[in-house]
C-alpha positions in Angstrom: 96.5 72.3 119.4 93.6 70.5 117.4 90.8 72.7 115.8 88.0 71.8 113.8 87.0 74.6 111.7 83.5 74.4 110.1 82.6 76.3 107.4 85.3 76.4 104.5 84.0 80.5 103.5 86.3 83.5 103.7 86.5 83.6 107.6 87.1 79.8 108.3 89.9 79.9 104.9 91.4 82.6 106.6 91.5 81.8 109.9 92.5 78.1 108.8 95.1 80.3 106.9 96.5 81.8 110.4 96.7 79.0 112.4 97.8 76.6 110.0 100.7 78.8 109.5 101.2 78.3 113.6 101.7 74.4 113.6 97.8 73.7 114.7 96.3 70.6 113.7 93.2 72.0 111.7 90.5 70.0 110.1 87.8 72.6 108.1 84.4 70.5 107.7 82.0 72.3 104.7 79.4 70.8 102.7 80.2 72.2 99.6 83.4 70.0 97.9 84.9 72.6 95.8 85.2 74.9 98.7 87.4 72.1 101.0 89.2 71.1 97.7 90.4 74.8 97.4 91.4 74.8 101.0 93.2 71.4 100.8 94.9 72.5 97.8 96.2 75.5 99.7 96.5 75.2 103.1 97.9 72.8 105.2 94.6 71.3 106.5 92.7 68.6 106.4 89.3 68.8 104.5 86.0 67.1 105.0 83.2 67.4 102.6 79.6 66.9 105.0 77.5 68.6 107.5 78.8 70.5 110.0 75.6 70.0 112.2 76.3 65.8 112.1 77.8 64.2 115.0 79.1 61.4 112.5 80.7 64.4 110.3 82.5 65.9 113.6 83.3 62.7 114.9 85.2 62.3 111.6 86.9 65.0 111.6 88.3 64.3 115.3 85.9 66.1 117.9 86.5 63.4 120.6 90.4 64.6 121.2 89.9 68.6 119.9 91.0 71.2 121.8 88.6 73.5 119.7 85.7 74.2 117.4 85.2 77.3 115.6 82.0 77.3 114.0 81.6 80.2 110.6 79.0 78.4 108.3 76.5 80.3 106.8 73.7 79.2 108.6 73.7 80.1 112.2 71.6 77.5 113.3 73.9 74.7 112.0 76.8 76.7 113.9 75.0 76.3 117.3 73.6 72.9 116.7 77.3 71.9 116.3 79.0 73.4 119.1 76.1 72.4 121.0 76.9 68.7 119.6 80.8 69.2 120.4 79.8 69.9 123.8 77.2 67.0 125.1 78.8 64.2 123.2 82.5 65.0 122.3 83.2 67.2 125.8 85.3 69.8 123.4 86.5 72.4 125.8 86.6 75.3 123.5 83.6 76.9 121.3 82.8 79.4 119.3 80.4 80.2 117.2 79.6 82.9 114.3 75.9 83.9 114.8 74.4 86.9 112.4 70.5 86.9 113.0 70.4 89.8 115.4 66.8 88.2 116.9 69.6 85.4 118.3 71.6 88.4 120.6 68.5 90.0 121.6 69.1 90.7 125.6 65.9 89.2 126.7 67.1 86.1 125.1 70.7 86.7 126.7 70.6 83.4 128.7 70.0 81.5 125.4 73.9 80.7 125.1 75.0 79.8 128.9 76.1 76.8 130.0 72.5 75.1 130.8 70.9 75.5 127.7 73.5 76.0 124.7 77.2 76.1 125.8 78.7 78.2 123.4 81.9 79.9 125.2 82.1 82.8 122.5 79.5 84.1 120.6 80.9 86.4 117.1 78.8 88.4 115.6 80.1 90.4 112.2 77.8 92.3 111.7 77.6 94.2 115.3 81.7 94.0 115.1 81.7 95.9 111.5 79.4 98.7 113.2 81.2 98.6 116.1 85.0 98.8 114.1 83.6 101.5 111.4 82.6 103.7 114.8 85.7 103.6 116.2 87.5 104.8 113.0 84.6 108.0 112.8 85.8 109.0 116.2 89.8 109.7 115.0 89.1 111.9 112.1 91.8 110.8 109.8 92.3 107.4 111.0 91.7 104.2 108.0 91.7 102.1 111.4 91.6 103.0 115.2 90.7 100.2 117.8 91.0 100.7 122.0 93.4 98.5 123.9 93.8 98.1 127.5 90.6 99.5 128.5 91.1 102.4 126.7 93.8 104.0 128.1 96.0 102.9 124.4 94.8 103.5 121.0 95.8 101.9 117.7 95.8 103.6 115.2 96.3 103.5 111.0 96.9 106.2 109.4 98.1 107.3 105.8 100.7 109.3 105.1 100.5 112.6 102.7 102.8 115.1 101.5 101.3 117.6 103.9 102.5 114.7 107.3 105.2 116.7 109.3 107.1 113.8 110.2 108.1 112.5 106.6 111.9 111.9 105.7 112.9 112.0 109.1 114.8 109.1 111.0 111.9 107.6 113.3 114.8 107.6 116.3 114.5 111.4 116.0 111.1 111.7 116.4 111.3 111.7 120.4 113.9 114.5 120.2 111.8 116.7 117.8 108.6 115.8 119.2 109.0 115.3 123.2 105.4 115.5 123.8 104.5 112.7 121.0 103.6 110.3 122.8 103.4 107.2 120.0 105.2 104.3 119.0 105.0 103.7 115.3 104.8 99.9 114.7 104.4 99.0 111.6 104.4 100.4 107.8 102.5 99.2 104.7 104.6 100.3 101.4 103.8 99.0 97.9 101.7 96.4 99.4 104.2 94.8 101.5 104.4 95.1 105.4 107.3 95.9 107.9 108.1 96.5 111.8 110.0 99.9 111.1 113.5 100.4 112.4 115.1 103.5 114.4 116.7 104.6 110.8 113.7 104.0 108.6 111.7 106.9 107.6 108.2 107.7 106.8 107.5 108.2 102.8 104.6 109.9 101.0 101.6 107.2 100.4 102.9 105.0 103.2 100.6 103.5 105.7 101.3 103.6 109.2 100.2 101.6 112.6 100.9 103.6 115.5 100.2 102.6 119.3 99.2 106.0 121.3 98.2 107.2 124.8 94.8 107.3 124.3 95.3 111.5 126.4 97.1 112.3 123.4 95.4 111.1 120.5 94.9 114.6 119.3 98.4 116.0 119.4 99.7 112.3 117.8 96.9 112.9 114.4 98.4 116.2 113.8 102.2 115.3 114.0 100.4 113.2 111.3 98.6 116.8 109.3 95.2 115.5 110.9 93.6 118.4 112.6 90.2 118.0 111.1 86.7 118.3 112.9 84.7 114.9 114.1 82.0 114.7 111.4 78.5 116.6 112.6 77.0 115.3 109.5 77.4 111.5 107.9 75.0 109.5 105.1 75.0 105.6 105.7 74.3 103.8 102.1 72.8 100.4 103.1 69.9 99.9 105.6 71.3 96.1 106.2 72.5 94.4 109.9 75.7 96.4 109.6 73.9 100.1 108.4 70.6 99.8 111.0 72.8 98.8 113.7 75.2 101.4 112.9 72.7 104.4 112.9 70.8 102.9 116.0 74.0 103.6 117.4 74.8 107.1 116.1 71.4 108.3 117.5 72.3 106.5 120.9 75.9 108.4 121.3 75.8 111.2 118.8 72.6 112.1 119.2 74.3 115.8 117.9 75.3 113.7 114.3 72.5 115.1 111.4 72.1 111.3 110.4 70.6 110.1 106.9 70.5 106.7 105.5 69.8 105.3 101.8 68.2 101.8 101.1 67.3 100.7 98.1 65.0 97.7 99.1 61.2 99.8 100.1 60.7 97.0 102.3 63.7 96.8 104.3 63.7 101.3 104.1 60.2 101.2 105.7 61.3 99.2 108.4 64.6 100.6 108.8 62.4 103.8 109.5 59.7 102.7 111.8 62.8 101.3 113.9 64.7 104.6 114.3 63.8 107.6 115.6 65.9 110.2 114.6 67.4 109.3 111.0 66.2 110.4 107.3 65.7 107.6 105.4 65.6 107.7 101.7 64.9 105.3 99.7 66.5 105.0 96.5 69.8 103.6 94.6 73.0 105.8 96.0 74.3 105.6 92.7 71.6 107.8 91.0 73.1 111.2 91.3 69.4 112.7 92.8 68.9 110.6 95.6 72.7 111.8 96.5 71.6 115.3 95.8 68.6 114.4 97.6 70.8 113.6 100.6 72.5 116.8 100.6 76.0 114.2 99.7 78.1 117.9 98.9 77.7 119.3 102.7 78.6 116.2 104.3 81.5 115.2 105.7 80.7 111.0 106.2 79.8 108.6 103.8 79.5 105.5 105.1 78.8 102.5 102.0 77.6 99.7 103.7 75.2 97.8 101.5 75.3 94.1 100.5 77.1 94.5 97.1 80.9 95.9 97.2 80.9 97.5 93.7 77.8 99.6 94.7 79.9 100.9 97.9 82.7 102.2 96.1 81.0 103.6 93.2 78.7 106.0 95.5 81.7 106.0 97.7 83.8 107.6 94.8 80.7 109.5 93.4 80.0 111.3 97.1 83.9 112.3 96.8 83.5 113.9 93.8 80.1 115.7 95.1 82.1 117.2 97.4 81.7 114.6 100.6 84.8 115.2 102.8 85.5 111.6 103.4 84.1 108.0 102.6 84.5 105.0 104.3 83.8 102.0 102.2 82.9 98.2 103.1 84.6 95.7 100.8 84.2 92.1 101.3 86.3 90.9 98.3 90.2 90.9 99.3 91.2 91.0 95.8 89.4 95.0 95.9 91.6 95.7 98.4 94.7 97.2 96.7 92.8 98.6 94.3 90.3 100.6 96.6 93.0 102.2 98.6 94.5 103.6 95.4 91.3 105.5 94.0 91.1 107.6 97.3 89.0 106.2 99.1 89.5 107.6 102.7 89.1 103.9 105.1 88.3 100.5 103.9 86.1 98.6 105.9 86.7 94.6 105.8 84.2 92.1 107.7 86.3 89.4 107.3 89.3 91.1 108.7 87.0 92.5 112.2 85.9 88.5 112.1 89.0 86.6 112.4 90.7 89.6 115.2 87.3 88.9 116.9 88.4 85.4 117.2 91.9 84.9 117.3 91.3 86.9 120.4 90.0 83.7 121.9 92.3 81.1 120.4 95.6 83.0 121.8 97.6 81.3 124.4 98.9 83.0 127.4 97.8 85.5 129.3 96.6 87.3 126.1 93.5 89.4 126.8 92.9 91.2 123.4 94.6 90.4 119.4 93.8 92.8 116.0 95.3 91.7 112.8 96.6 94.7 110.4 96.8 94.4 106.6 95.4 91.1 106.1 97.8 88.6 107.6 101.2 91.1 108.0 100.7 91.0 111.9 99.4 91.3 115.0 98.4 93.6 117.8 98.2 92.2 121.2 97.3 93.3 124.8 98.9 90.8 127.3 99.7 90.6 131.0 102.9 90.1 132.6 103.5 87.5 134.7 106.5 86.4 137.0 107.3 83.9 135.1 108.2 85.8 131.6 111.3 86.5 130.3 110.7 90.5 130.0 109.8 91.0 134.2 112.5 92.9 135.9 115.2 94.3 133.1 115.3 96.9 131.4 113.9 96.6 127.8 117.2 97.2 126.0 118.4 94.0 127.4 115.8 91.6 126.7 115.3 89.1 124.1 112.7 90.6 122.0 112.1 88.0 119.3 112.6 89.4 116.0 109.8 91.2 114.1 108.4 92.3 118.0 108.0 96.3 119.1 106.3 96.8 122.4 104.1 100.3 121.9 102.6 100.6 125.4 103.3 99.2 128.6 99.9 100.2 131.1 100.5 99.8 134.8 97.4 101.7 136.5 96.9 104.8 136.3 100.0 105.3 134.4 100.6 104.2 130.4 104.4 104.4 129.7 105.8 105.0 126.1 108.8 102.6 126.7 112.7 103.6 125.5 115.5 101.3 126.4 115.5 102.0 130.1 112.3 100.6 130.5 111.5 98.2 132.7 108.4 96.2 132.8 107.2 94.9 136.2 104.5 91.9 136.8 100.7 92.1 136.7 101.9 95.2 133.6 99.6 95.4 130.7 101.5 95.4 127.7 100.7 96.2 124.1 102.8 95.3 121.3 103.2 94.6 117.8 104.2 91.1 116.2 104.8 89.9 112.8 102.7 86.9 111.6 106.3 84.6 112.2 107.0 86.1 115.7 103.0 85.5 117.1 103.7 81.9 118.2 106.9 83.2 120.5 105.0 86.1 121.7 102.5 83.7 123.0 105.2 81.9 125.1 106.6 85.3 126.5 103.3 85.7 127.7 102.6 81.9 129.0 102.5 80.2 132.7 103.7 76.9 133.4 101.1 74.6 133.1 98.5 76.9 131.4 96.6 75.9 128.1 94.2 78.5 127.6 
């Protein structure tokens, strides 16, 4: 596969990163040289130092025989003008574009992006995927990452592990036979910063992060074999009136209308309008790391803090300072992967990374096969995809125990309508199935053919 990747930022080094790693054939186009020398240096890419928008720059970097562009400058208008370039003169068959100006995704401008006017075949926007991925995690109470799968019928979920989890130092193979009605798979576990597909004889330790996949009807007896029996949050502060915080509170008074909803902006400006655009919210304006305008906000009887402002060290600062007001549980937006580690260990409750939403977002759309929805856990240690099975794959019609699961591959879920089936060794998956499983960053590329029809490309 051939992909020209333009913009050489976090999300096109990263997702250069991931399919390098897969064999592709990637060339990353970015006007700034320091940014494709990095890349060269470490990747195996090609670099090209230009404009993405230039038919000459594209042409250069192989548009006439690509398979796909994915376009993640900074500027959303060069994105468009080059898919819309990759289409009417190099016929690319693939295109997607990151667009963050919300006035662009307006619905009355919905037609904008069809095939007659500018054929884009996937639009990404971070900023409504960062709302959309820090609401799924405040609906799980307890859950650092939570994401719907096969039309929600399975859940993913992240969760930490504290002294007070039940299921520590136990053999995960027992599990079933302490827990019969536990309807989970546990797929994967972050220790010390390294990542692992669990087997039947590991067990669960203090501080260890856990990916399970869940029946979505039993979401609330799988949190508390994990100690989480807490309440959904009935009141939450948003720190940051940005893309990510208004769309995220427009949303709140939309669904949980019930949430007592307040939001802190420093900027007057962007406050006022933040207020004449909702209806329901408090907004203060102020800096969230004064201790007043928290006081202000009533930060000690709240059970939410949400820091999603512009600047990473002012969302865990008033992250950490609501903690210590007495806020129940802070989830905290960090751009900068090298915060990472370090965030997780000052107890903060969920870290919230754009980049990370991005590049699921669209790796969903570069996956082979009959691969209908990808998230990446833990910054690279694997995936989670929802695929259907067809005739032709090797798992149809024997029982799970005897397949040829390729190593570093657990399948959580298998959803045949209206049943979802925890699977055990018996198992047997049948065509048409939905199945959800987990594969390490090496095993991706076979999952994909496991998944694959003769003759199909994408």
């Amino acid at each position: 596969m051939k992909v020209i990747i333009c913009g050489a930022g976090q999300v096109g080094f990263n997702i250069a990163r991931y399919l390098a790693s897969e064999g592709a054939d990637i060339t990353v186009v970015d006007r700034d040289p320091d940014l494709v020398q990095k890349i060269s240096d470490n990747l195996d890419v090609k670099g090209l130092v230009g404009f993405a928008s230039y038919p000459e720059v594209l042409e250069r970097a192989g548009a006439r025989d690509a398979d796909l562009v994915i376009a993640v400058t900074y500027a959303d208008e060069v994105n468009m003008v080059a898919c819309q370039i990759c289409h009417s003169i190099f016929e690319v068959p693939t295109k997607i574009a990151r667009v963050r100006n919300q006035s662009y995704l307006e619905p009355m401008w919905s037609d904008l992006f069809s095939s007659d006017h500018m054929p884009i075949d996937h639009i990404i926007s971070p900023e409504l995927e960062v709302a959309r991925g820090i609401e799924r995690r405040l609906q799980i109470t307890g859950a650092f990452d939570a994401i719907a799968l096969a039309d929600g019928k399975v859940t993913l979920i992240g969760v930490r592990c504290s002294k007070e989890t039940p299921i520590l130092n136990t053999p995960l193979r027992q599990l079933t036979d302490l827990f019969p009605d536990l309807h989970i798979v546990i797929v994967g576990v972050q220790r010390g910063g390294k990542g692992f597909v669990p087997r039947p004889e590991d067990e669960l330790r203090e501080g260890d992060d856990v990916y399970f996949i869940a029946d979505s009807d039993h979401l609330q007896r799988a949190m508390a074999s994990f100690g989480h029996e807490e309440r959904a949050a009935r009141r939450v502060i948003i720190v940051g009136g940005g893309n990510i915080g208004l769309n995220l509170a427009q949303s709140f008074e939309e669904k949980h209308p019930h949430v007592n909803l307040k939001l802190i902006e420093v900027d007057k400006g962007r406050a006022e309008f933040v207020a004449r655009t909702l209806e329901s919210t408090v907004v203060i304006h102020g800096d969230a790391l004064d201790s007043d305008i928290l006081e202000e906000a009533n930060v000690k009887a709240t059970e939410t803090l949400i820091a999603v402002s512009n600047d990473d060290e002012v969302n865990i600062l008033c992250s950490l300072l609501a903690k210590q007001f007495g806020c129940q549980r802070a989830v905290t937006l960090v751009n900068k992967t090298s915060y990472g580690a370090l965030v997780g260990s000052l107890g903060i409750d969920a870290i919230v990374s754009p980049r990370a939403i991005t590049v699921s977002t669209i790796l969903q759309h570069v996956r082979r096969g009959r691969i209908r929805s990808v998230h990446s856990l833990a910054d690279g240690f694997g995936e989670v995809i929802e695929a259907e099975a067809l005739e032709t794959s090797g798992l149809v019609g024997i029982p799970l125990r005897e397949a040829r699961l390729p190593e570093g591959v657990l399948i959580g879920a298998i959803v045949r309508p209206p049943e979802v089936i925890i699977p055990r060794g018996d198992t047997v998956i049948k065509a048409h199935d939905r199945v959800v499983l987990f594969a390490s960053a090496e095993a991706v590329k076979k999952v994909e053919k496991l998944f694959s029809v003769r003759l199909e490309f994408f």
